[in-house]
C-alpha positions in Angstrom: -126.2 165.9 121.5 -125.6 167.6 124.7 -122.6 168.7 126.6 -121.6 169.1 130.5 -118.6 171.2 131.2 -116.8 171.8 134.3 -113.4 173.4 135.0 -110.9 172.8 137.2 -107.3 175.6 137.7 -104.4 173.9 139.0 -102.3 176.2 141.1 -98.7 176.1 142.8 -98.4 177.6 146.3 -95.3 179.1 146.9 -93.9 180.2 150.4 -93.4 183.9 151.1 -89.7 184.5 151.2 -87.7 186.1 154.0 -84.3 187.3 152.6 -81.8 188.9 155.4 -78.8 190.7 154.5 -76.4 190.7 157.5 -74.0 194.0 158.0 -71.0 192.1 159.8 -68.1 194.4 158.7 -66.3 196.1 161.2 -68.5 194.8 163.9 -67.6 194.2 167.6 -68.1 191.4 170.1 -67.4 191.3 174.2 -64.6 188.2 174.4 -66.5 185.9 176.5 -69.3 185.9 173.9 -67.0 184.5 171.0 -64.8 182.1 172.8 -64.8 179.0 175.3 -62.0 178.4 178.1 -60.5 174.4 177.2 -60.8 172.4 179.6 -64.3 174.1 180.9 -66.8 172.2 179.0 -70.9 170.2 179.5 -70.6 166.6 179.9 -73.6 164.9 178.9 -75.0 162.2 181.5 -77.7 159.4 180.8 -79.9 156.6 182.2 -83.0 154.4 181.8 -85.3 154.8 184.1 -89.2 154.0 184.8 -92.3 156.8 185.1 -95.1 155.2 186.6 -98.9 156.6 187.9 -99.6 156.7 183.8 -103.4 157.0 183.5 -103.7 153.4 181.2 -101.1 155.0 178.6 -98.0 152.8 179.3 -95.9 150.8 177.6 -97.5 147.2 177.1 -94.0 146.0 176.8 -92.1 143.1 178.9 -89.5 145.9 179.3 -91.7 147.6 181.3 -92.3 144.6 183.6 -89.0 143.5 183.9 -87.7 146.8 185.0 -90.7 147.2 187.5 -89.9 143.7 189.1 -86.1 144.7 189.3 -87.1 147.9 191.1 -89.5 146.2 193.4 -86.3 142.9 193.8 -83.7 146.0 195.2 -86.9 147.8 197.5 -87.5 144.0 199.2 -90.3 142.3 197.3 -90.1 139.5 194.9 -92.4 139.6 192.0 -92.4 138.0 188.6 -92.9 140.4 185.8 -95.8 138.3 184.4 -97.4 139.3 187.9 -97.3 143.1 186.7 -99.6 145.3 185.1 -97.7 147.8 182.5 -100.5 149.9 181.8 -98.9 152.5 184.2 -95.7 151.9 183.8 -93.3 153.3 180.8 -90.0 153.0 180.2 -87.8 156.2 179.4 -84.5 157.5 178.9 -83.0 160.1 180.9 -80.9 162.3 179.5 -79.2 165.7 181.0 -76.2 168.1 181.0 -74.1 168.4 183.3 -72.5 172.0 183.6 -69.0 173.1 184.4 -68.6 173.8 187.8 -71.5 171.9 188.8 -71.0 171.1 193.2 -72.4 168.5 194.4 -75.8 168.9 195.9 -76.4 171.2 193.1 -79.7 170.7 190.8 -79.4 170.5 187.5 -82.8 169.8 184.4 -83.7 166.6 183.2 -85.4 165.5 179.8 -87.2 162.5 180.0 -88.2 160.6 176.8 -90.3 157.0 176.0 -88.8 154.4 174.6 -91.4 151.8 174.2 -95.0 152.1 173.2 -96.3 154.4 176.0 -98.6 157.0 174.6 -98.5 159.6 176.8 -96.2 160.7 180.2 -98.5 163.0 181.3 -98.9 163.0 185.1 -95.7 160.6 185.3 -93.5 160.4 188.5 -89.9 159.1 187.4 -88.6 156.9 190.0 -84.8 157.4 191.2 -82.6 156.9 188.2 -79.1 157.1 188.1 -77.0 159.1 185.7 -73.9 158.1 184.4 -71.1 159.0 181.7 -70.3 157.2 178.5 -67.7 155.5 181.0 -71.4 153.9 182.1 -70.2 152.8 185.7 -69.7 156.4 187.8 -72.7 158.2 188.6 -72.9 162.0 188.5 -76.7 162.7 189.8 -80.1 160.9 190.5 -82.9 162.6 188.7 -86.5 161.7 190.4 -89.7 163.6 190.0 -92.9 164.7 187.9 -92.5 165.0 184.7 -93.6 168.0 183.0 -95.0 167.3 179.6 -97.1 170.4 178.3 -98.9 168.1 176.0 -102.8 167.5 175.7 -104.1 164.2 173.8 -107.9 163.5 174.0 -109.5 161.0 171.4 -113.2 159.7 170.9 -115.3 156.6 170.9 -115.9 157.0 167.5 -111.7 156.8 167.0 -110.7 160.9 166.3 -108.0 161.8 168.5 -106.4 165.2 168.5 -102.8 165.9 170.4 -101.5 169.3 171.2 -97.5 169.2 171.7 -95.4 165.9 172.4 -97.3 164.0 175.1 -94.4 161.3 175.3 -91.6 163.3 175.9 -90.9 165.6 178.7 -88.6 167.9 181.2 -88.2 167.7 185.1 -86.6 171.5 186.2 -84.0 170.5 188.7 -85.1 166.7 188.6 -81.5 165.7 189.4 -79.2 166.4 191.8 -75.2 166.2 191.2 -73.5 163.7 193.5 -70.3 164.0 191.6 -68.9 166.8 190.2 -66.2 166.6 187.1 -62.7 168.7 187.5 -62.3 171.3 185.3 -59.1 171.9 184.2 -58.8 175.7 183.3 -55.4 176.7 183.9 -52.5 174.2 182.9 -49.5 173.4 185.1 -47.2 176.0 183.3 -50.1 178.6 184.0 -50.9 178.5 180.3 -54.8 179.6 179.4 -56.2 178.5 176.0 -59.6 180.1 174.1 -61.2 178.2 171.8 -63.3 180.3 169.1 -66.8 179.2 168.8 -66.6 180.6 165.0 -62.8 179.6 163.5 -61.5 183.0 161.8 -57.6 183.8 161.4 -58.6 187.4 162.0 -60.5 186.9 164.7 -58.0 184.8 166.2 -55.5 187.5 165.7 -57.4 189.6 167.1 -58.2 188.4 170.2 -54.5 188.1 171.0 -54.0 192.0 170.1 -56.5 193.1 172.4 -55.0 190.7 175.3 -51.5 192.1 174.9 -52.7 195.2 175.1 -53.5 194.1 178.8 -51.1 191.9 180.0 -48.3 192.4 177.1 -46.7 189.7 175.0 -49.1 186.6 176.9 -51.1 186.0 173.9 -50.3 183.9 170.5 -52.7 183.0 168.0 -52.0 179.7 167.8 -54.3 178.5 164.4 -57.4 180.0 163.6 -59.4 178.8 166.5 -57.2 178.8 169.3 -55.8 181.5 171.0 -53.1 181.0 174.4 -52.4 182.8 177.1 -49.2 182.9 179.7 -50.1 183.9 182.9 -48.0 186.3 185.2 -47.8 184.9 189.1 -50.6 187.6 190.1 -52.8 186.8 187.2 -52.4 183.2 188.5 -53.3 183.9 191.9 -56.6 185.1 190.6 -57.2 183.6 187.8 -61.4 184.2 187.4 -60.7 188.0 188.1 -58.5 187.9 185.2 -60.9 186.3 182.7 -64.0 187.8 184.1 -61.7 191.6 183.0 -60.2 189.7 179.6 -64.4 188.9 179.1 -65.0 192.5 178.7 -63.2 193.1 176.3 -64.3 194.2 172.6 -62.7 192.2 170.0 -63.6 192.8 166.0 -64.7 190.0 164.5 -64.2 188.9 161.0 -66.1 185.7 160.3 -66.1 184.3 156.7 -68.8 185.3 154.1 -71.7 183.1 153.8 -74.9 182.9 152.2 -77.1 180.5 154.3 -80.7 178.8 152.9 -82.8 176.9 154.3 -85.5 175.5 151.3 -88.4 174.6 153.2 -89.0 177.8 154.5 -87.4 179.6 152.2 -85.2 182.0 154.1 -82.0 183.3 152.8 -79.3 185.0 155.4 -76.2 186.8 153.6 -73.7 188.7 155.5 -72.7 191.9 154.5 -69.3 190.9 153.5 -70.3 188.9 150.8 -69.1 189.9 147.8 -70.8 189.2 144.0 -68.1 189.6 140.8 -69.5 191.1 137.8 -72.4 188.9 136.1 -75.5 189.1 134.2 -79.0 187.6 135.5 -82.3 187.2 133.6 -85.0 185.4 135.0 -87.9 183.9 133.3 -91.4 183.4 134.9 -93.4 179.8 133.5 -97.5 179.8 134.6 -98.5 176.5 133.9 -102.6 176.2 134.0 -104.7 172.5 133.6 -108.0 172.9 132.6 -110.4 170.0 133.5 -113.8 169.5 131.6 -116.2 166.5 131.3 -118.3 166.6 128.1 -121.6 163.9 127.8 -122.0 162.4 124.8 -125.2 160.7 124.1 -126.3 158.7 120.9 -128.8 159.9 118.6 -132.7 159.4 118.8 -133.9 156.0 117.9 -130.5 154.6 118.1 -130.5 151.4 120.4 -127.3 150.4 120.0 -124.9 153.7 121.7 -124.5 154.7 124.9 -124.2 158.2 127.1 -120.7 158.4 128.1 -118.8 160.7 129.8 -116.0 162.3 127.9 -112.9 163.8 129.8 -110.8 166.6 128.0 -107.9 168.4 129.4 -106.6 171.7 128.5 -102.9 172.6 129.3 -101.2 175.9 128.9 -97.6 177.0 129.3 -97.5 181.2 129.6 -93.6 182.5 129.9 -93.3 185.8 130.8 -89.8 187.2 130.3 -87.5 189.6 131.8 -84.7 191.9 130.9 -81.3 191.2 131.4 -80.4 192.8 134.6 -76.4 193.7 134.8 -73.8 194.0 138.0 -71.3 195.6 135.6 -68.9 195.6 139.2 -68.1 194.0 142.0 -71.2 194.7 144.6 -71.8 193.4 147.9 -74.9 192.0 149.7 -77.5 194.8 149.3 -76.9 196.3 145.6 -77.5 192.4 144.8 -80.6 192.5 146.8 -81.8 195.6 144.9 -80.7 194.2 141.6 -82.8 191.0 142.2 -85.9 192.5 143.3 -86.2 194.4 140.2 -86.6 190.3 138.7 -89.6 189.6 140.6 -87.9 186.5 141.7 -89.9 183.9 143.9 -88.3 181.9 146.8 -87.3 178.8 144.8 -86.1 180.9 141.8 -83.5 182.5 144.1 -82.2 179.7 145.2 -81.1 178.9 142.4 -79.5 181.6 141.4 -77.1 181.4 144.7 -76.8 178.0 143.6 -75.8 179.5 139.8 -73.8 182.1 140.6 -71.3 180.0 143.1 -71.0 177.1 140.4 -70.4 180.1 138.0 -67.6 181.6 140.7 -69.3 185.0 140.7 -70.5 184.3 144.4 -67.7 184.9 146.6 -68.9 183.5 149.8 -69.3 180.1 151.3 -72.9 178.6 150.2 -74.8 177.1 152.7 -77.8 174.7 152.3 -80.0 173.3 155.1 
């Protein structure tokens, strides 16, 4: 009898973590950083459209043709779409945003993406394509031009193909060009102003209306906790952006609501400095699970015509738990003293997950939990 052994050590891989504790207490923003003027908003503009001069990598679609012989119909020649070769043709969907205050004449960025089965844009030229709203009937610009891809593909005869980046997808910098612009309506009849708070906070809304009637007393109100509105005097109205360009330079203390943010795959954990932790107890226990492979050969005895040699698998499983003392937050602590406390655990990414998880279902987390 002879043997053949051979071991194989099943591992887990675990991401590195990246845990950030956020000191937001007290802090201070400018005005025009935390707030948006309503009525002064994008407006998001679309179209279909066709790329052509695609080296062989268009669609192979009768989209493609169709929209080829309708562009050729409005230029003055009649052609059927069987009549059309798609290879360097695609057709895309335009998409761009339209800013406030946009003129007309102005140039604004494109994106440009496939929509059939072309595999690459690269060295595209959209043709003229109109933009509209959701309204789909008026047209804001006409985006036209190269498209701008950044992508590398190059395959073999042999059938590898490597890509670098997003070959069918692409931008056009100031590919359109506004031929309507949209009226923004940032003051109201009554000369009435209202801020919209990118972040909803009571505090913050009240605030912001503090630190504006310390300016032009008694013209702000919170109104909720995202809105805050403003009555304009007669000279304030008569020049209204140098009013809110001086009401943007203002410093205003903002007091967003605790929040403990993860995201899983990465394993990244953001915690503001308000967050507070009630007192708990946490212990944390470490399981190494190791599989052992090995293949023994069996083989029958001299003289013995009637066995065989066989191969004999046998697996080897063991389960090592290593514990850890009970680590106490005997009082209330905030974001950091529970960062030091946990360290001391040796806690891997996915272990402290689930303690945030834990200690909210437990009500000892005292923030908002957030998982991505």
């Amino acid at each position: 009898m002879s043997g053949l052994s051979e071991k194989h050590t099943m591992r887990l891989a675990i991401p590195a973590l990246l845990l950030v504790f956020c000191a937001t207490l007290g802090a201070q923003a400018r005005l025009r950083d935390i707030v948006e003027i309503s009525g002064v908003r994008d407006n998001q503009i679309r179209g279909i459209g066709l790329v052509v001069g695609l080296n062989g990598t268009g669609d192979r679609s009768i989209a493609a043709k169709q929209l080829a012989a309708n562009l050729l119909k409005r230029l003055g020649n009649n052609f059927l779409p069987a009549q059309i070769n798609p290879d360097n043709l695609g057709v895309v969907l335009v998409t761009a945003t339209l800013p406030p205050f946009a003129r007309t004449g102005g140039r604004i960025d494109v994106t440009v993406a496939s929509m059939g089965d072309s595999t690459s844009l690269r060295g595209g030229q959209l043709v003229a394509t109109q933009l509209v709203g959701f309204d789909n009937r008026t047209v804001y610009a006409i985006a036209e031009g190269p498209v701008l891809t950044g992508a590398v593909s190059a395959s073999g005869a042999t059938g590898s193909k490597e890509t670098i980046n997003h070959p069918t997808a692409g931008r056009i910098p100031g590919g359109a060009i506004v031929e309507m612009e949209v009226p923004q309506k940032m003051l109201a009849p009554d000369g009435r102003v209202v801020m919209h708070l990118r972040k909803a906070s009571y505090e913050t809304a009240k605030n912001l209306a503090d630190e504006i009637n310390k300016v032009l007393p008694g013209a702000a109100r919170a109104l909720d906790g995202l809105a805050v509105e403003i009555k304009l005097g007669e000279a304030e109205r008569r020049d209204t952006v140098g009013f809110l360009a001086r009401l943007g330079e203002l410093k205003v203390r903002v007091a967003p609501r605790a929040s403990v943010i993860i995201n899983e795959r990465s394993g990244t954990i953001v915690a503001g400095g308000d967050v507070v932790v009630l007192p708990v107890a946490i212990t944390h226990s470490n399981l190494s699970i190791s599989v052992k492979e090995a293949f023994d050969v069996s083989q029958p005895s001299p003289f013995n015509n009637s066995g065989s040699t066989e191969v004999i698998p046998k697996s080897d499983l063991t389960i090592t738990e290593n514990s850890t003392p009970i680590r106490m937050l005997p009082g209330a602590v905030g974001a950091g003293e529970l960062a030091a406390a946990l360290k001391t655990l040796g806690v891997s990414p996915l272990d402290l997950i689930t303690i945030f998880q834990m200690l909210k279902e437990q009500g000892a987390l005292q923030a908002e939990l957030i998982v991505q």
